[in-house]
C-alpha positions in Angstrom: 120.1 144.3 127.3 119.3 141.3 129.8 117.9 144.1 132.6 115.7 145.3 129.9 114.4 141.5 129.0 114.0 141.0 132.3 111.9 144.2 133.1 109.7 143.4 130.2 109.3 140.0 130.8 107.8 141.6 134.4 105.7 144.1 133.0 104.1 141.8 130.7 103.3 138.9 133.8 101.8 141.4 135.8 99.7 142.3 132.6 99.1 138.7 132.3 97.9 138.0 135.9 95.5 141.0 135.8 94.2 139.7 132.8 93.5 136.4 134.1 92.0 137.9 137.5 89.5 140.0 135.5 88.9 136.4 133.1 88.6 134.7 136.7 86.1 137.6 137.9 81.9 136.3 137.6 81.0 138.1 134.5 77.2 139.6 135.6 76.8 142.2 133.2 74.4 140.4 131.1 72.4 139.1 134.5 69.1 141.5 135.5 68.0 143.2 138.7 64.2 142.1 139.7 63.0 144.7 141.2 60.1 143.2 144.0 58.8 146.1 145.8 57.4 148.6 145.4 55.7 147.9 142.3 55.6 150.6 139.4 53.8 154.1 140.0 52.4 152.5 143.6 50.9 155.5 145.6 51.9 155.8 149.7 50.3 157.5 152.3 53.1 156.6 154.8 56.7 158.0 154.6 58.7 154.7 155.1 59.3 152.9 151.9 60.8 149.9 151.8 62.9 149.1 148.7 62.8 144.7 147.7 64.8 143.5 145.0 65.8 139.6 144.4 69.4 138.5 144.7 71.6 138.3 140.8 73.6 135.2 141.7 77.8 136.3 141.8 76.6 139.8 143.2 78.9 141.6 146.1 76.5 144.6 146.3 74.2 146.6 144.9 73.7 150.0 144.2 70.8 151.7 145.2 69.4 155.3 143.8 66.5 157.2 144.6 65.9 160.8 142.7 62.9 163.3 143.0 61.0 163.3 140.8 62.6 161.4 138.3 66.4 160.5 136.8 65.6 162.1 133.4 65.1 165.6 135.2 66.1 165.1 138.4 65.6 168.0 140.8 67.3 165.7 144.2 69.2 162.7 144.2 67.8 161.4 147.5 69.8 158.5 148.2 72.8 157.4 146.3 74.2 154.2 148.7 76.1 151.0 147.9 75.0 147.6 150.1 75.4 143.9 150.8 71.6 143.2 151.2 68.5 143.1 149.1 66.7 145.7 150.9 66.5 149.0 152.1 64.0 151.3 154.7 64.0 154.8 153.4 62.1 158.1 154.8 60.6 160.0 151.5 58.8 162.9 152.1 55.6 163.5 150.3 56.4 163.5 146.5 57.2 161.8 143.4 60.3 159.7 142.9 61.9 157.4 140.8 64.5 154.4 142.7 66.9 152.2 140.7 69.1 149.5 141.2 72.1 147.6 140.2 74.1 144.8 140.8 77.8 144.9 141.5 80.5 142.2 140.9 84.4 143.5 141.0 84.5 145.3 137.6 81.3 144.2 136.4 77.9 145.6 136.9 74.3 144.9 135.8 71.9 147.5 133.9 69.7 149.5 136.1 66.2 148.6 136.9 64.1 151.7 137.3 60.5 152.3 139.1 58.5 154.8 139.9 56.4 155.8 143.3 54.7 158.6 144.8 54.3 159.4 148.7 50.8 161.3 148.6 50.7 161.9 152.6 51.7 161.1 155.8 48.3 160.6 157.2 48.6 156.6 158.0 51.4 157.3 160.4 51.3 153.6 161.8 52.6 152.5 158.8 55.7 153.6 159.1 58.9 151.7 160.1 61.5 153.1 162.9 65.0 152.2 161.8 67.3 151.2 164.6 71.2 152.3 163.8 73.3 151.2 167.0 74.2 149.0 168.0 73.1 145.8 165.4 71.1 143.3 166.3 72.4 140.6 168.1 74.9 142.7 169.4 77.9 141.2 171.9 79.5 143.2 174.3 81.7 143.7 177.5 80.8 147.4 178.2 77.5 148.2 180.0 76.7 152.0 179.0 75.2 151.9 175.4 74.1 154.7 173.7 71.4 153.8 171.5 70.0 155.4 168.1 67.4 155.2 165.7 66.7 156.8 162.1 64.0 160.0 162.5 60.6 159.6 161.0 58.9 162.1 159.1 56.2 164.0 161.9 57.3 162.5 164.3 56.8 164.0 168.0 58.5 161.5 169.9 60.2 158.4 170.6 59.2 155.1 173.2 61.8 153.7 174.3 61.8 150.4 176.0 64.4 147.1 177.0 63.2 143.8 178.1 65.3 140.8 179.8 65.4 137.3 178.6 62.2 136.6 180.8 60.0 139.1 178.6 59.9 141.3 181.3 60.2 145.3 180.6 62.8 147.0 183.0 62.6 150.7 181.3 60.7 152.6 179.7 61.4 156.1 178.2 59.5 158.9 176.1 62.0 160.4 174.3 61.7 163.2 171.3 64.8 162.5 169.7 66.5 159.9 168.1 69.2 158.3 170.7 69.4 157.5 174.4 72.3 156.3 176.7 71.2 153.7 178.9 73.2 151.0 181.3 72.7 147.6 180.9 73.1 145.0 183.8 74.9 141.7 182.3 72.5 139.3 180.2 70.6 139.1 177.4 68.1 141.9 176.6 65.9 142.9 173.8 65.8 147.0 173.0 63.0 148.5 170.7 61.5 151.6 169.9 58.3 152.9 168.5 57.5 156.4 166.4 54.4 158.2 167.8 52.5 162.0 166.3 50.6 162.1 169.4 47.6 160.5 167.9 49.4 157.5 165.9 52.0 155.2 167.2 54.6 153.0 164.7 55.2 149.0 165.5 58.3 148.5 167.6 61.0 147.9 165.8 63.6 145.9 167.8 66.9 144.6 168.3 68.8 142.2 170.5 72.1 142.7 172.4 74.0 140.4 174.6 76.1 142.1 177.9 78.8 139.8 178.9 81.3 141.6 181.3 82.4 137.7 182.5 86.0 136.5 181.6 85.6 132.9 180.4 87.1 130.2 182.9 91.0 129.4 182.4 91.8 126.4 180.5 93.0 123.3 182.3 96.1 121.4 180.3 95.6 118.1 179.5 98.1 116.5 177.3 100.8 115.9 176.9 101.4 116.3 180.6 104.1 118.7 181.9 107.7 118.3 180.6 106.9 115.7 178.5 109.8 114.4 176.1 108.9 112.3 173.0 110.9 111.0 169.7 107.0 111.6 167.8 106.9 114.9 166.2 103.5 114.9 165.7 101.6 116.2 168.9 98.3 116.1 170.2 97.6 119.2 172.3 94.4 118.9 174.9 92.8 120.8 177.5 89.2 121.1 179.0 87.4 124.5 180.0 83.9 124.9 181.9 82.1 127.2 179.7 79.9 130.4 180.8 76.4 131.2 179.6 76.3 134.2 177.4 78.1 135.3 174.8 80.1 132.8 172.2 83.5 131.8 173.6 86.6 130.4 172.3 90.2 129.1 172.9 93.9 130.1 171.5 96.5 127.7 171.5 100.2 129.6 172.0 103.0 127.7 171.6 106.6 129.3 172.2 110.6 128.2 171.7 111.6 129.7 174.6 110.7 129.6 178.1 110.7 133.5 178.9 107.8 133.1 176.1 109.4 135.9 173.7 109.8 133.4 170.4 106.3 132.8 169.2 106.1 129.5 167.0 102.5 129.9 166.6 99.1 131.0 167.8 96.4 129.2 166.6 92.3 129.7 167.2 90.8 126.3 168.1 89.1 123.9 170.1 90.8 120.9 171.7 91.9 118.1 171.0 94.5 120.1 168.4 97.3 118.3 166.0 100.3 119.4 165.0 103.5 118.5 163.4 106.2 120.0 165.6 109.8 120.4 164.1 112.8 119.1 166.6 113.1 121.0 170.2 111.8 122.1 173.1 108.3 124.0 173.0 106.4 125.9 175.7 102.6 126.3 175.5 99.5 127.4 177.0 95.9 128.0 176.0 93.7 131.3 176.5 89.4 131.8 176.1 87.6 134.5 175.0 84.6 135.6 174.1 82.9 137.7 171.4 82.3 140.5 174.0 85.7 141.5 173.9 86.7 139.4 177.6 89.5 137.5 178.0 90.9 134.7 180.7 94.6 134.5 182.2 96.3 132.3 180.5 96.5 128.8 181.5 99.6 127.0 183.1 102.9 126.8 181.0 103.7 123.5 180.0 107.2 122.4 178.8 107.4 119.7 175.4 110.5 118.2 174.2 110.5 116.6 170.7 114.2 114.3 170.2 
């Protein structure tokens, strides 16, 4: 009788709890999408339509459909995706569609907002937009051969492709007729972009940034408290200095051990100096590491000993 208390008594606080989580979750059901752009029934003679909607406060994503021609009678759902942001590049051939879109918050949702458009031709081809895919913008890495990609565009006969360095200066160019190249980056900051062409029309340059770091950051340098220090205060005040690199965004880890063969981890920590901590009774053995967003890493610093009476 008490075990089946007991495993009632369970079952109805993990009924409780996701009751309250759902209570806790932002309610957005009554909110409304604005749709911004495209407006209603707007006619293109380009093939890249870009989708605008303003944010619904409490939102996570949003979900956004396109169908040909319409929902009602839909003969193609053309694009059925889930996303973070409040826009979207799409490639429609020529027709007539409807797009939609709805907020998204845990279990709630917003009602759809629905518009119209048709894409009559293709026949501004400068209008359209080339998508790059990989890698993002502002991009931080330690490996030099990238392979690059872009989203096709409707009649399209080829692809320019072209980087610059940080000093604006162009340092390959490449005609390309499909949609991704490999290309070797020497270390630094660069800027890739590509443009769309039909032989008689060419797109804008859409572009990206990427950062090539293949540079380990500079070892730490212990500060304090100095080597086999031994102190009755048990809160401690770890510092050390480091010479940073140009390039990509670095950073330091703290490691702090019980044992001198480094085996027992107390703690590893992500931070910058000076770091505080409240250290229990013993002896502790730490050092400090950098790294960088690219993915290098330094040798760790010295060992020092700390003994807290």
């Amino acid at each position: 009788m008490k075990k089946f208390i007991l495993i009632a008594f369970s079952i109805i606080s993990l009924m409780c709890f996701s009751c309250e989580e759902i209570l806790l979750e932002d309610d957005i059901s009554k909110e409304e999408v604005v749709l911004v752009a495209p407006q209603n029934n707007e006619q293109f003679n380009s093939t890249s339509i870009t989708f605008t909607w303003e944010p619904v406060q409490y939102a996570k994503k949003y979900r956004l459909q396109i169908a040909k021609p319409n929902f009602t009678s839909p003969t193609q759902i053309v694009l059925d995706t889930e996303i973070t942001v409040t826009n979207q590049i799409v490639q429609l051939p020529v027709g007539s569609y409807e797009w939609r879109v709805q907020a998204i918050s845990g279990n709630t949702t917003t009602a759809y907002q629905t518009r119209s458009i048709v894409v009559l031709s293709n026949q501004n081809f400068q209008d359209n937009t080339v998508v790059l895919s990989s890698p993002a913008n502002n991009f931080n890495t330690n490996i030099t051969a990238q392979n690059l990609s872009w989203e096709s565009v409707i009649g399209a006969t080829g692809y320019t492709f072209q980087v610059f360095n940080s000093n604006n200066v162009i340092i390959t160019t490449q005609n390309i007729t499909g949609t991704s190249t490999s290309f070797t980056f020497p270390e630094g900051s660069f800027t890739w972009r590509v443009r769309a062409t039909n032989g008689n029309q060419n797109t804008l340059f859409s572009s990206n940034n990427i950062i090539v770091d293949v540079t380990a950051p500079n070892v730490p340098t212990l500060v304090a408290p100095s080597n086999a220090t031994v102190t009755n205060d048990t809160s401690v005040n770890f510092q050390w200095s480091r010479t940073p690199i140009a390039g990509s965004i670095e950073s330091d880890k703290i490691y702090i051990f019980k044992d001198a063969a480094l085996t027992n981890l107390f703690s590893e920590t992500q931070t910058s100096s000076p770091y505080s901590v409240t250290l229990p009774v013993g002896t502790y053995y730490w050092y400090v590491k950098s790294f960088d967003i690219a993915g290098n890493q330094s040798v760790k610093s010295n060992v020092y000993s700390l003994t807290i009476n």
